[in-house]
N, C-alpha and C positions, 0 to 999 in steps of 0.2 A: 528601231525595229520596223522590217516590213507593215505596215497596212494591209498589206493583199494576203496576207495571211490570218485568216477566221477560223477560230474551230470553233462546230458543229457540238454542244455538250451534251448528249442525251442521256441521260442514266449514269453520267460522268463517265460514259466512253467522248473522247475525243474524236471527229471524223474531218478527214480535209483531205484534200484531192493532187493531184500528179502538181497539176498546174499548179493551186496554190505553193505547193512546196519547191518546186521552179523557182517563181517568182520572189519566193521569200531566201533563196539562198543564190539567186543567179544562176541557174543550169537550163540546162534545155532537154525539153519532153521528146522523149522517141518513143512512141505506141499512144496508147488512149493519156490524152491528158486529165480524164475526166476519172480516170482510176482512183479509189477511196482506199486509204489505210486508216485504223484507231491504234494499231500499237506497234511495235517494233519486235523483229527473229533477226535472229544470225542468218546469215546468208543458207547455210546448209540445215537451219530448220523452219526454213521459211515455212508461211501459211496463207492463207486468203486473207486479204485484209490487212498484212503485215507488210511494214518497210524496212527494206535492210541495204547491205552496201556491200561493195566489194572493193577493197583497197590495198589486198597485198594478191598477189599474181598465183600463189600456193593454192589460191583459195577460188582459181575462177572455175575448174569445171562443175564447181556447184551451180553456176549460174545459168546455165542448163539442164537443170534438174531442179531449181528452189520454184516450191510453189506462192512467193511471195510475190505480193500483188506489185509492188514498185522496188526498184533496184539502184540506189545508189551511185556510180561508176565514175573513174576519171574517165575526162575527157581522151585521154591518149590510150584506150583497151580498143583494142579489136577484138571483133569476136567472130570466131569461123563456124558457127549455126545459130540460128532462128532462136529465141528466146521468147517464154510467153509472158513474160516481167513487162510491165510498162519501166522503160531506163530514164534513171535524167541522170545526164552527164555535167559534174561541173569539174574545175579544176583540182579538187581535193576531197575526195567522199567522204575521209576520214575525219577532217574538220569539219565538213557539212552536217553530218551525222550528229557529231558533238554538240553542234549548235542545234540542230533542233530536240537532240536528248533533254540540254539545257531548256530551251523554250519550252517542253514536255514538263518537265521538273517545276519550272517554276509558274505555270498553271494550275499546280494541286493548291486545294486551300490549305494554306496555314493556321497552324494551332495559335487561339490569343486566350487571353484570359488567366489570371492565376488561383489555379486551384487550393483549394482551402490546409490543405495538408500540406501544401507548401511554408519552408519557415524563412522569414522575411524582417531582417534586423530593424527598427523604426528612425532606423540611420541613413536605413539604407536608400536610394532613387533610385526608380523604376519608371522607363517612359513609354509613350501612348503605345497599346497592338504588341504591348511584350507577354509573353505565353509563359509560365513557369509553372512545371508540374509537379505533383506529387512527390513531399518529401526531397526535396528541390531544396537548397538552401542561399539565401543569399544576406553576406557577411554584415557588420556593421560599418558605414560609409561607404560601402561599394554603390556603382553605378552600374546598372545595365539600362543601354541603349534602345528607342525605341526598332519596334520591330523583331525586335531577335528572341532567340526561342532557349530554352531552358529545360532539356528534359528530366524528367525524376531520376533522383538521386544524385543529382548533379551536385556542385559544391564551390560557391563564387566568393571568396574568401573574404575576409574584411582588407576594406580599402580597394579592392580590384575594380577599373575600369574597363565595363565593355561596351564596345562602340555598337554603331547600327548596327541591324539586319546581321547579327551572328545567330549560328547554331551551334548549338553545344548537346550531343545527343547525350543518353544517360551514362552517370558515373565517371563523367569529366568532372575533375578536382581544379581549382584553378587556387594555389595559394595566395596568400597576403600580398596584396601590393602591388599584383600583376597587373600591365595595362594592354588592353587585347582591343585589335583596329575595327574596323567597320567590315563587314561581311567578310569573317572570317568562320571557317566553319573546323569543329572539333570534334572527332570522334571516340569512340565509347570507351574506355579504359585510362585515356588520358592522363599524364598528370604534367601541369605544368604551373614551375616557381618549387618544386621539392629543392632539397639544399642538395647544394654541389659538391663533387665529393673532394675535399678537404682536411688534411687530417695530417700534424705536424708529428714526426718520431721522437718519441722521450725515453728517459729512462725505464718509466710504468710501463711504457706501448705506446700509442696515439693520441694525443690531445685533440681535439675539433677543432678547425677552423670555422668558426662563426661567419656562414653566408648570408649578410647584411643587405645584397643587393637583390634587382626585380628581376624578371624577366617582360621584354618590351615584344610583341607581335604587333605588324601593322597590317594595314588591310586586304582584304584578299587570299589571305593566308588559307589552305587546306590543312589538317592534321591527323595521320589516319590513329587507327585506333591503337590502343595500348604502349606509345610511343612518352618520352620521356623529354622535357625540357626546363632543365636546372637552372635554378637563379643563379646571379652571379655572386663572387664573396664580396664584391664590390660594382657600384655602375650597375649595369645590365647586361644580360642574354641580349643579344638582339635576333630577331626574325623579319626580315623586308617585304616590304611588300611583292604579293606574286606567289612565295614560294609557298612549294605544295611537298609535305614528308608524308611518308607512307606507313605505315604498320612499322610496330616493334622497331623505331628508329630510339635511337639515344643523342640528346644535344647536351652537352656538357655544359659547367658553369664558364662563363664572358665568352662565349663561341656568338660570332657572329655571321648572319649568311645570308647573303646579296640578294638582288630583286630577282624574281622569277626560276630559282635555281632550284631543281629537282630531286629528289634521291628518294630511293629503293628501298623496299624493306631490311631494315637489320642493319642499317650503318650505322655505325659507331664515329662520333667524333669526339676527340680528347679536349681537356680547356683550353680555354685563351685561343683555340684558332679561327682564321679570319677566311670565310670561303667568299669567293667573288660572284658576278651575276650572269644568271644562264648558264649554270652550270649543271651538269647532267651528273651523278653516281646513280650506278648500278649496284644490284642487294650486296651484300654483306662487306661493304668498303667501308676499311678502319682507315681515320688518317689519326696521325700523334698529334700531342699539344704544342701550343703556343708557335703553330706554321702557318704559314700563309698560301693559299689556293688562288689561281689569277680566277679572271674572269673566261666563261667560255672553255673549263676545263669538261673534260669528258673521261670517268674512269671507267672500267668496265667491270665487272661483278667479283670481287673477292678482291680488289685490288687492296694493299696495302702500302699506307702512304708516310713513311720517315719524316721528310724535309719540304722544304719549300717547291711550287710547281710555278712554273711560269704558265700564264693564260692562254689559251686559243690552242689547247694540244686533245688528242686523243692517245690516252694510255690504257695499260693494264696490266694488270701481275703485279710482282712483289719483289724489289720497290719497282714503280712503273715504269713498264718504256711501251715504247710505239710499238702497236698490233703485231706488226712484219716481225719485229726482231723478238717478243715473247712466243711468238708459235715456232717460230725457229728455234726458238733454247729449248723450247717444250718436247719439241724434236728430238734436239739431242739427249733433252735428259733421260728420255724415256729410252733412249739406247745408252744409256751408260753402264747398264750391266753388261751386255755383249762390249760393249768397247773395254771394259777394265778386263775381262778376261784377256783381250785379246792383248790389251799393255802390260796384264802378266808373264800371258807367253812368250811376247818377246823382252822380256827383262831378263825370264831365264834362258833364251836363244844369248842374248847379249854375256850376259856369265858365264856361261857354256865357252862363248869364243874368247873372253878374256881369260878362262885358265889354259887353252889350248895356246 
């Protein structure tokens, strides 16, 4: 991390100026470098004192009308009038941004201490600056890592390992057995390590299959809230490090998914499948069970996935294919009422001329 970047804490507002944040992200100052922001506005609600950015092109004639003290920008925007924004251009605002959001974030103080209403197995280890709130529970033999945060109502099963510097906000469940990496962070509704769903056809109806196994998360990991990740009936779930799921996703039991790979609220993925690394889904993509996903795959929002995908493609739709050729069928389908009339009429043109 920069050096040259100081904040100013007054009343725990944060103050720092054009130049330092230049300096701390590599851009370069155009107007007053000595301009002060404590918080962050969107570009179209900027305010005095605020920093914002501009990174997609929809969105520049704001920047002639935001009254936001500093202005984000790539390097490659022209701009055809006068702006009263001090700019710093650097090569990606969008990243830039992120990185000082993050630096923003992780200057609040963190919560330590375990409040007394918390319940705390005598099995259990607990290391130096870990925070565990109210009606918090943590299982018998489990481990939670120093650093990491535990908020009420939370639920750290017996035998669960967590690594450093996790947070887990309230009413995250983490069942038996789970081992979860070092700065990995889990949001509110959570449930991960429930049983996979397993269930043999009998004569009565279903019999259970017994899932025996954990689920494995490793470092890094993001997990938005309300989202689901099933133990396995055997082995492990796995989660790699990097990846980040969003809201109301579903991970099946022995689904495994590569380093740094993305997805959207509301995907569904079936068991035993194998997703690769860097990979992108968009909300609401089902793929089937026990397929294989390459690395570098890219689906796009509702896509629905059969069979195996080979790596380094962009698809979409159902089953997938390249951009070009689904907005083309999408085309035709949506004229297939006018076109079947018209392969009616001539059917009975064509009958017409076979009785004559």
């Amino acid at each position: 991390m920069c050096q040259s970047l100081q904040f100013k804490c007054k009343n725990r507002i944060m103050e720092f100026t054009a130049k330092q944040i230049a300096d701390f992200i590599g851009g370069k100052v155009e107007g007053d470098e000595n301009a002060k922001v404590n918080t962050f506005a969107k570009i179209e609600e900027g305010k005095p004192g605020a920093i914002s950015f501009l990174s997609n092109p929809k969105y520049t004639h704001f920047i002639y009308s935001t009254a936001a003290s500093i202005v984000l920008v790539n390097d490659e925007v022209v701009l055809e009038h006068p702006v009263s924004a001090t700019l710093i251009r650097v090569k990606n605002a969008y990243e830039c941004v992120a990185r000082l959001l993050q630096l923003y974030e992780a200057s609040k103080p963190k919560k330590k201490g375990i409040d007394p209403l918390a319940s705390i197995a005598p099995t259990a280890k607990v290391g130096e600056g870990v925070y565990i709130g109210p009606f918090a529970v943590i299982g018998e033999n489990a481990r939670v890592g120093k650093g990491s945060q535990i908020y009420p109502h939370t639920v750290v099963g017996d035998g669960v390992e967590v690594g450093e510097e996790c947070l887990f906000y309230p009413q995250v469940t983490i069942y038996q057995g789970c081992k979860i990496g070092n700065h990995v962070t889990i949001h509110s509704g959570t449930v991960i390590g429930a049983d996979g769903f397993g269930f043999a056809p009998s004569a009565e109806g279903y019999d259970k299959i017994p899932q025996i196994g954990i689920v494995t998360i490793e470092d890094n990991v993001e997990i938005g809230a309300n989202t689901c990740v099933d133990r396995s009936t055997m082995g492990s779930t796995v989660i790699h490090k990097g990846v980040k799921l969003d809201n109301l996703v579903q991970v099946a039991h022995n689904v495994e998914i590569g380093e740094n790979t993305v997805m959207s609220a509301q995907v569904g993925i079936a068991g035993s499948t194998k997703i690769g690394s860097w990979c992108m889904f968009g909300g609401q993509v089902g793929l089937a069970g026990h397929i294989h996903v390459g690395d570098k795959t890219f689906l796009g929002a509702q896509s629905g996935v059969p069979g195996n995908i080979k790596g380094g493609q962009t698809l979409i739709g159902t089953p997938p294919m390249e951009p070009k050729a689904y907005f083309r069928s999408q085309a035709i389908f949506r004229r297939l009422p006018e076109m079947y009339k018209q392969l009616d009429e001539l059917q009975k043109q064509l009958d017409e001329l076979k009785k004559q």
